[in-house]
C-alpha positions in Angstrom: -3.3 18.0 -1.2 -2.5 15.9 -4.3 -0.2 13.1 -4.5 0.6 10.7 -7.3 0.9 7.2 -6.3 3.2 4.2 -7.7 2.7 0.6 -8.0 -1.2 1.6 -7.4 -2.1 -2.4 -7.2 -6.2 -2.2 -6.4 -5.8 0.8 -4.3 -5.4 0.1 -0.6 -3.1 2.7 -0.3 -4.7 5.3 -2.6 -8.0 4.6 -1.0 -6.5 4.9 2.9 -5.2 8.1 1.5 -8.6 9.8 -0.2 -9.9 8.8 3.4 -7.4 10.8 5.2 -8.1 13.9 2.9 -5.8 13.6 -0.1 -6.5 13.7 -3.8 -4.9 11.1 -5.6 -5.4 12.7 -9.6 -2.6 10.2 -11.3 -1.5 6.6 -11.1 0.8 4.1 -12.1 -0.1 0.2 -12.6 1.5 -2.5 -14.7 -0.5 -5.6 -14.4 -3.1 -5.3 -16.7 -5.5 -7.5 -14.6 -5.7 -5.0 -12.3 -6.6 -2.0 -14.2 -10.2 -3.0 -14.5 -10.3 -2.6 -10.5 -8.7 0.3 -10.2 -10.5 2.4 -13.1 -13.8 1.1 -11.5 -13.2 2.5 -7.9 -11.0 5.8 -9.1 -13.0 7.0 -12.2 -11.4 10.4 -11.5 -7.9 9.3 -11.4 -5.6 8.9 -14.5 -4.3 5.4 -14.5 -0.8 5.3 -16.9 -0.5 1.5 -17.1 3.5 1.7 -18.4 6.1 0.2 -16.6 7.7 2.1 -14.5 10.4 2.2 -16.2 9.1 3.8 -19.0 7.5 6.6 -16.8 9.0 10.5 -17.9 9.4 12.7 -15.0 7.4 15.1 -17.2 4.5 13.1 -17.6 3.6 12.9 -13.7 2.1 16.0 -12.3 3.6 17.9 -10.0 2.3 16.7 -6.7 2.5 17.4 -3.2 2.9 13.7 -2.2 3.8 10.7 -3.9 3.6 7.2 -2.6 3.6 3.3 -3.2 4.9 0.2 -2.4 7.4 -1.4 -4.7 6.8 -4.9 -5.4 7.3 -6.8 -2.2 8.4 -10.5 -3.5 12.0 -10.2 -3.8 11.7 -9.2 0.5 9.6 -12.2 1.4 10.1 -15.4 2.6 7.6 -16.6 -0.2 10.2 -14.5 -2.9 13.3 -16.5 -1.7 14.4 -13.5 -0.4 16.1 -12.4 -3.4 15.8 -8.9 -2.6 17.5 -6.3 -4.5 19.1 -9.3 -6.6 15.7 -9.2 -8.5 14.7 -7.1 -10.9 11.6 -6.6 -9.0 13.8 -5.4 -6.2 15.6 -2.8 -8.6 11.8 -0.8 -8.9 13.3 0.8 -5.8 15.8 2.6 -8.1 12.8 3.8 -10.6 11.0 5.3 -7.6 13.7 7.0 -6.6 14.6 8.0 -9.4 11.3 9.9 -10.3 10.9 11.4 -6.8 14.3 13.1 -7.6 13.0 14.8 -10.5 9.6 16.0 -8.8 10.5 16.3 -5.5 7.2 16.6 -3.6 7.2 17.6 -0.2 6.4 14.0 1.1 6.9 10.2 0.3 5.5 6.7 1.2 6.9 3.3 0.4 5.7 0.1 2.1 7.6 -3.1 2.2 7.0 -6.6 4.0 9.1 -7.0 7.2 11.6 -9.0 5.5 13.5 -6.1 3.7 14.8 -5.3 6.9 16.1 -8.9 7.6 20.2 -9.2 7.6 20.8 -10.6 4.9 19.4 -7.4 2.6 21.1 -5.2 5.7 23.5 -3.4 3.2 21.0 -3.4 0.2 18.3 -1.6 3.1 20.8 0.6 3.9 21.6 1.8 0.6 17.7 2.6 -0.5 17.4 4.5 2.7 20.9 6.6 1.8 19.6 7.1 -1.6 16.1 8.6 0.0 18.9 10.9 1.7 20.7 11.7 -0.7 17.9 13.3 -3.2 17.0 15.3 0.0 14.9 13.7 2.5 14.9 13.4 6.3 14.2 9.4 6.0 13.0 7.4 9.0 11.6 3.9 8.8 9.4 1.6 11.4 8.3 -1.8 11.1 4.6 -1.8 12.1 1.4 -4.0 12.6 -1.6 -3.4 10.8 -3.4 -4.6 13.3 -2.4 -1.8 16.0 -4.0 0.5 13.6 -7.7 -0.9 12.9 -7.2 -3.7 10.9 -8.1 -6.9 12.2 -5.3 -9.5 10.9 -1.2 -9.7 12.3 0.7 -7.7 9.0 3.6 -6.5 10.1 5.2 -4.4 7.1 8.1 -1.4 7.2 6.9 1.5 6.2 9.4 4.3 5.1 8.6 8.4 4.7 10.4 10.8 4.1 9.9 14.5 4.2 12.1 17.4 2.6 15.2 17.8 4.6 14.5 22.1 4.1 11.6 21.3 7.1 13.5 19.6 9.5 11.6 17.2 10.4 11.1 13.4 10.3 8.2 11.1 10.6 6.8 9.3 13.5 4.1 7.1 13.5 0.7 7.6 15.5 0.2 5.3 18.7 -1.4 2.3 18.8 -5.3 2.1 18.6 -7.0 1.0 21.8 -8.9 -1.6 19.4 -7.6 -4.1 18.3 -10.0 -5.6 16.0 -10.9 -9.3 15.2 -11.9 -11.7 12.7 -15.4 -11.4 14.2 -15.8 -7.8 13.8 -14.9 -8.7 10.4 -16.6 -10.8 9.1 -19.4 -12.3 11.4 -22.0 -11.2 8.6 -21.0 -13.0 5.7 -20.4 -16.3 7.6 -23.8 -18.2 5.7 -23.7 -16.6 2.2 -19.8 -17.5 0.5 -20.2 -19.9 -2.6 -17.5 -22.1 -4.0 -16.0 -20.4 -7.1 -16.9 -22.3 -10.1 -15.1 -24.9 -12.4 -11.4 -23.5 -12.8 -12.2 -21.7 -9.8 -13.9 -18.8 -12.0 -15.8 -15.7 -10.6 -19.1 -17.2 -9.7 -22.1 -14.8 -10.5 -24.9 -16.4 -8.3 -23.2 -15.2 -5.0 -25.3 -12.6 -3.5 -22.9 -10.6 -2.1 -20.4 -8.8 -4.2 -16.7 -11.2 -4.5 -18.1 -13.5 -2.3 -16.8 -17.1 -3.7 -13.8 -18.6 -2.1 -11.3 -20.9 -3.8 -11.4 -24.7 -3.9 -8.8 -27.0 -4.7 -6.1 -29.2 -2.8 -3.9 -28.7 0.4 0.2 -28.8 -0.3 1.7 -30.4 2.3 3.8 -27.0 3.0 -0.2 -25.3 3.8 -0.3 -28.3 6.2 2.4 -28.0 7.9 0.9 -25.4 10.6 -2.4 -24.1 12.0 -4.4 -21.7 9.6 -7.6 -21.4 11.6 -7.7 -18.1 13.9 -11.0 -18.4 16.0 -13.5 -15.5 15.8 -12.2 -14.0 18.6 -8.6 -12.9 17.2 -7.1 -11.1 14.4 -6.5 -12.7 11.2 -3.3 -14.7 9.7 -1.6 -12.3 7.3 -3.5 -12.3 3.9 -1.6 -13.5 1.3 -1.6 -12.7 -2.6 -3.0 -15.9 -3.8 -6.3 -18.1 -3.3 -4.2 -21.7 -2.7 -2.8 -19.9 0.4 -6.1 -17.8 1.8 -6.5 -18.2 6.0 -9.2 -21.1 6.6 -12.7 -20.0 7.8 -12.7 -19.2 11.8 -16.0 -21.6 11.8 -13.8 -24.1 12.0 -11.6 -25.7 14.9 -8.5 -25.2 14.5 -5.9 -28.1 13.2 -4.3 -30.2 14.9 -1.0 -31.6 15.5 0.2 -35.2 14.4 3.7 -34.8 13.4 6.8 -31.9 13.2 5.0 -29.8 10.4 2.6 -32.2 10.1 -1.5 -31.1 10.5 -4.6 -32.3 9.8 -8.2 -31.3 9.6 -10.7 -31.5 12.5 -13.1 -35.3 10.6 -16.5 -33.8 10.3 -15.5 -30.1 10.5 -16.4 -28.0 7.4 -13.6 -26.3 6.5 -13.1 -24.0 3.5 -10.8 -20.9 2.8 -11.6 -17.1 3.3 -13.6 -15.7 0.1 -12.1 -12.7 -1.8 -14.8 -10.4 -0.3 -13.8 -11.7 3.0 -10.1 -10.9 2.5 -11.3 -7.7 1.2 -13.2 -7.8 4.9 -9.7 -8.1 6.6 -7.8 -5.5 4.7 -10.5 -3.2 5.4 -11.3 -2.5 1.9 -15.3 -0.9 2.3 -17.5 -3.8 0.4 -18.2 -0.8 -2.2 -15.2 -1.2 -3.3 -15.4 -3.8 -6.2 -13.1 -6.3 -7.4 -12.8 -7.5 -11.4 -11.9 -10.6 -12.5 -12.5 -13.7 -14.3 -10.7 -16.4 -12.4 -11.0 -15.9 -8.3 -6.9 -16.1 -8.1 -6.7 -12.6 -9.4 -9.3 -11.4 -6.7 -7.0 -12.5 -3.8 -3.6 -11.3 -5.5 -4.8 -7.8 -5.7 -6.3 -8.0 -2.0 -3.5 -9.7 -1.1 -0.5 -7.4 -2.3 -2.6 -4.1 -1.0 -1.8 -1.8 2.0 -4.8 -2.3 4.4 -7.0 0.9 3.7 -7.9 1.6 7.4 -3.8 1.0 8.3 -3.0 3.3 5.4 -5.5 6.1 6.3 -4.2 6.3 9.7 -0.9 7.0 8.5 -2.1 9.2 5.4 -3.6 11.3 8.5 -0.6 12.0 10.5 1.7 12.8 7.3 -1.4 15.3 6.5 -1.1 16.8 9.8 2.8 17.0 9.6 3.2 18.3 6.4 0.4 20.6 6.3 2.8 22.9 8.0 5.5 22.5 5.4 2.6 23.7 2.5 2.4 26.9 4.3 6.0 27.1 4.8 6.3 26.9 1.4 3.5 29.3 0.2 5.2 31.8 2.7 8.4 31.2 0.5 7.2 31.7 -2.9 5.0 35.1 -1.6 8.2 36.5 0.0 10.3 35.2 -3.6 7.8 36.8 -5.6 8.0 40.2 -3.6 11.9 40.5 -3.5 11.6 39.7 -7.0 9.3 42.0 -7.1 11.5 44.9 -5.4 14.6 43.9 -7.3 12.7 44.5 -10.9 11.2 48.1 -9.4 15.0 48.7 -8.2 16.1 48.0 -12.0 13.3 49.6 -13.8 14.4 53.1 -11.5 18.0 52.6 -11.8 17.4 52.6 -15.8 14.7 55.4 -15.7 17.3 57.5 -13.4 20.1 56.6 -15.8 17.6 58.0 -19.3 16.9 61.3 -17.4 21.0 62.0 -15.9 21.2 61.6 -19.9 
């Protein structure tokens, strides 16, 4: 099945999705630092780098699926929970607007947790009655990536929706009876990360593909809580920036010396997660390369994706659901095209009948 995909980022989503079965064949991404990524690791996909908002219904193909997550910032507690008050909130409308006009059988958006928070209750509730109104059965569930393979805490919402005609609505698989951790993460690349260079720039003597973390200060807001997770547990949530990247599990974790106040372990080494081990976490495979210059640009496209292993598990049951809508619909146009079919013969013998009663 081909599906076109939105807000393509460095391809967590796309990549979950190609694992699942699908074909992604076009893509939309705005952030030219990112395109580098994405043409590198989807050489057969075409990459439109417009806005969104300058995307013609014409010029995306007509797909089966089409999904993305519209930019999450305006939702989070990191965005000041703007929500739909920021433009970046309004990309909502775009998307919408464009799966009016092509109407595939199936859509995907994914959000952080915080669009479902009360204060954007009425702004929430409008997306979803928009979804409705173009003609989709909508549903929505707040989930945690790390129920479905991936070994950090992510909570995000996740809303499909299928075509109304089908009569169905989407429910999400079960929980996995793993639940993976940092150690089946990462244990491997524990001795081999480097420091990223001066200006905290890609640094091309590390060994292993992405593998330099970032270096620089703590704020006093990083601080102000734990951000070890020992070996044995799932990761904190990664995050789309380097300043904020989880610490290293080789180190203990911080302790407590005031309200909000923490310090580090003296003599403990610690340092932050390197890109290719946030890449670890979201369980992007390691052949999946990242492009940048400066090491910040690594973790904001690791950070912003949908966890590939999270994504392919729900890629698979929307496969398995709407698999039966496809024949549904095949069965549709073959009986169209034989009553059309019949009505054409009927004409073409009425007119013959009415030459020869001439």
């Amino acid at each position: 099945m081909k599906i076109a995909t939105f807000f393509a980022g460095a391809g967590g989503l796309d990549r979950g999705f190609e694992g699942a079965g699908f074909d992604v064949v076009w893509a939309n991404e705005y952030d030219k630092s990112i395109w580098a990524t994405y043409q590198h690791n989807f050489p057969k996909t075409v990459l439109d780098t417009r806005s969104i908002v300058e995307v013609d219904p014409l010029d995306v193909p007509t797909c089966d699926g089409m999904i993305g997550g519209p930019p999450c910032q305006s939702w989070s507690e990191a965005g000041m929970l703007r929500g739909i008050e920021d433009h970046r909130g309004q990309l909502f409308f775009e998307y919408i607007r464009l799966l009016k006009a092509k109407r595939p059988l199936f859509f995907l958006a994914e959000n952080v947790s915080g669009i479902v928070f009360s204060r954007h209750s009425e702004a929430f509730k409008n997306i979803l009655n928009m979804f409705c109104k173009i003609g989709y059965n909508v549903s929505y569930h707040l989930l945690n990536a790390n129920d479905y393979g991936v070994p950090q805490d992510r909570e995000r919402v996740i809303i499909v929706g299928y075509l109304a005609q089908y009569g169905k609505h989407f429910e999400p698989p079960a929980p996995l009876d793993f639940a993976p951790t940092l150690k089946d993460a990462i244990w491997d690349l524990r001795k081999s990360a480097v420091p990223a260079l001066d200006k905290n720039k890609r640094n091309p003597k590390s060994k292993v593909v992405n593998h330099e973390y970032f270096v620089g200060g703590f704020s006093s807001i990083y601080m102000s809580r734990n951000r070890v997770r020992p070996w044995e547990r799932p990761s904190f949530t990664i995050q789309a920036g380097g300043r904020h990247a989880p610490l290293h599990p080789q180190a203990p974790e911080m302790v407590l010396v005031d309200k909000d106040v923490r310090k580090f372990v003296e003599g403990a080494n610690y340092r932050r997660l390197s890109v290719r081990e946030c890449a670890r976490v979201q369980t992007f495979p390691d052949d999946h390369l990242f492009k940048y210059e400066y090491v910040a640009d690594g973790y904001k496209m690791i950070g912003n994706a949908v966890p590939v292993k999270f994504a392919e598990v729900l890629a698979r049951q929307i496969l398995q659901d709407v698999s039966g809508f496809k024949k549904s619909r095949r069965n549709e146009l073959v009986k169209g095209s034989i009553i059309s079919g019949e009505r054409k013969k009927r004409r073409r013998y009425a007119y013959s009948d009415k030459k020869l009663a001439s």
